[in-house]
N, C-alpha and C positions, 0 to 999 in steps of 0.2 A: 649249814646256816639256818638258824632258827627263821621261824616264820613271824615275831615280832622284831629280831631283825631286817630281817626285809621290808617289813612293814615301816620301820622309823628311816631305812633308808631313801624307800620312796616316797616316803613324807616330807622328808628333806629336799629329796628331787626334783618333786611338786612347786615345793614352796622357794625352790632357785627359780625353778623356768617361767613358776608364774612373778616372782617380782623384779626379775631382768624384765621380762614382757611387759609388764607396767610400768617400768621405769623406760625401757625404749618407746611405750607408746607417748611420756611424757617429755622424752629428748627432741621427739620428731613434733610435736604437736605443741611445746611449750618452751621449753629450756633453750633452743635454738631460735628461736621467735627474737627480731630486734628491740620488741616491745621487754623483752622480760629481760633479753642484758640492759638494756636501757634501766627499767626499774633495778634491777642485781646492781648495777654499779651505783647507780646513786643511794641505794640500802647501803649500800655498804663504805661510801663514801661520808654519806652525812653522820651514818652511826659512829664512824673512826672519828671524824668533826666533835661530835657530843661527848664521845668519850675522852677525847684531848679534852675540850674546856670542862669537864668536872673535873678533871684532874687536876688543873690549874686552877679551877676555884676552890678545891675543896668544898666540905659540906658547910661553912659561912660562904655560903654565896649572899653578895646584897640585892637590891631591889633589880637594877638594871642588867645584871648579869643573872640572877635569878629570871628577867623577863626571857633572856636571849635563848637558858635553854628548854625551857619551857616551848619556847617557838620550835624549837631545834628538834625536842620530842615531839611537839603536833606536827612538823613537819615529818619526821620519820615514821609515825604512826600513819600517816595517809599514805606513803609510797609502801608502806605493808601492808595496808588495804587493798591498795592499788596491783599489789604484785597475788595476793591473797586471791585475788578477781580473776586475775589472769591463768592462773591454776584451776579453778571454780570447775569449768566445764571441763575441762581432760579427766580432772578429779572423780565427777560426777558417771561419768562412763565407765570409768575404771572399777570404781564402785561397784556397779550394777554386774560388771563382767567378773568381779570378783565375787558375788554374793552367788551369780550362777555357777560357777565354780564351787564355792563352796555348798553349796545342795550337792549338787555331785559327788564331790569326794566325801561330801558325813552318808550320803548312802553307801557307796563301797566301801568306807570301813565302818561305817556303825555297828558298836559292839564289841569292834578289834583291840585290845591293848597293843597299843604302838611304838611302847616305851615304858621305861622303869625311872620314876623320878629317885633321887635319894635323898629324899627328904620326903615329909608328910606338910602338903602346899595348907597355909592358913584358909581356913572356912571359908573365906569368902573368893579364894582362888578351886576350892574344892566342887564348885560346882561345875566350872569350865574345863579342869586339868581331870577331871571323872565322868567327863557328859557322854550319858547314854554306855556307861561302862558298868556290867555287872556284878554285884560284891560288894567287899568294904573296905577294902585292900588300897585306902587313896593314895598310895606312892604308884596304883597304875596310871600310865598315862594315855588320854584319847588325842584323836588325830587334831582334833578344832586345837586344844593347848599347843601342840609341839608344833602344829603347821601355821598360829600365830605368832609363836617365838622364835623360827625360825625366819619369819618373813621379816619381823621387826629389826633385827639383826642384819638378817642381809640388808633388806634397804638402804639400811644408814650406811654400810658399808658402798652398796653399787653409786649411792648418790656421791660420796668422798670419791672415787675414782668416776663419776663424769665430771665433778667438778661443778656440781650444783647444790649441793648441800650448804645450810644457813649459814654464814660468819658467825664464826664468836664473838665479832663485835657487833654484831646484829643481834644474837642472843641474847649476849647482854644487857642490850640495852632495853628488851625486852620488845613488844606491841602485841604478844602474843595473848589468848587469852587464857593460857596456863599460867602465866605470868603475873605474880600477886604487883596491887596498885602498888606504888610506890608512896609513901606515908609523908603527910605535905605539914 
């Protein structure tokens, strides 16, 4: 077994243990909270509400039914502030325990190719997926790319099986601020 083998598979290993362990410090500290199914059911309640009447109105909504969902959104947009808040502080810890983890692990592998992309990543991913890697070889990969891709990935995954992960009628209907305004 090559020794960038090894390397991408404890990159992998890393970046399991550490987003179950952030995901369980958020089970215990947030997601089981009555406050936050409290908030989860009514996001997910008023957004399935929102999304029944624009279906029913269509995009000729008139004045009065134009007022109702407009209510409907500012009231959803507050309970995902509200729920936003509630996550705030776990967030914030998790953070920090993850920034000190990552110091740590860009010292042990700084320098290591951890992987072989196959493809050559666009410029503006070439300074992360090559950080502190020597040459010019950019299909090498460093530990910070594979051990953020990796973690991204799992997340969504661990949160689908606690069963905390956003509604797609929550998504949809957006409040997020990825989420472009909606054109009035």
């Amino acid at each position: 077994m090559s020794a960038m083998f090894a390397d991408t598979l404890l990159v992998i290993l890393v970046s399991i243990f550490t987003t179950l362990g952030a995901e369980a410090i958020m089970y215990v500290t947030v997601y089981r909270t009555d406050t936050y199914k409290r908030l989860k059911s009514t996001l997910d309640k008023q957004s399935k509400q929102l999304e029944r009447r624009k279906d029913a109105v269509g995009e000729h909504a008139r004045g009065g039914q134009k007022k109702k969902i407009d209510n409907l959104e500012e009231r959803l947009k507050n309970v995902n502030r509200e729920l936003s808040t509630v996550k705030m502080y776990s967030m914030v810890a998790i953070s920090f325990t993850f920034m000190a983890l990552m110091g740590m692990f860009n010292t042990v592998f700084d320098g290591r190719v951890v992987g072989k992309l196959p493809f050559t990543p666009i410029s503006w991913f070439q300074g992360l997926s090559h950080r502190n890697l020597m040459g010019d070889d950019f299909t090498d990969c460093s530990f910070i790319f594979l051990y953020i891709v990796c973690c991204m990935s799992i997340r969504q995954n661990a949160q689908k099986l606690l069963g905390v992960a956003p509604s797609r009628a929550a998504n949809k209907v957006g409040g997020s601020m990825f989420t472009p305004p909606a054109s009035k």
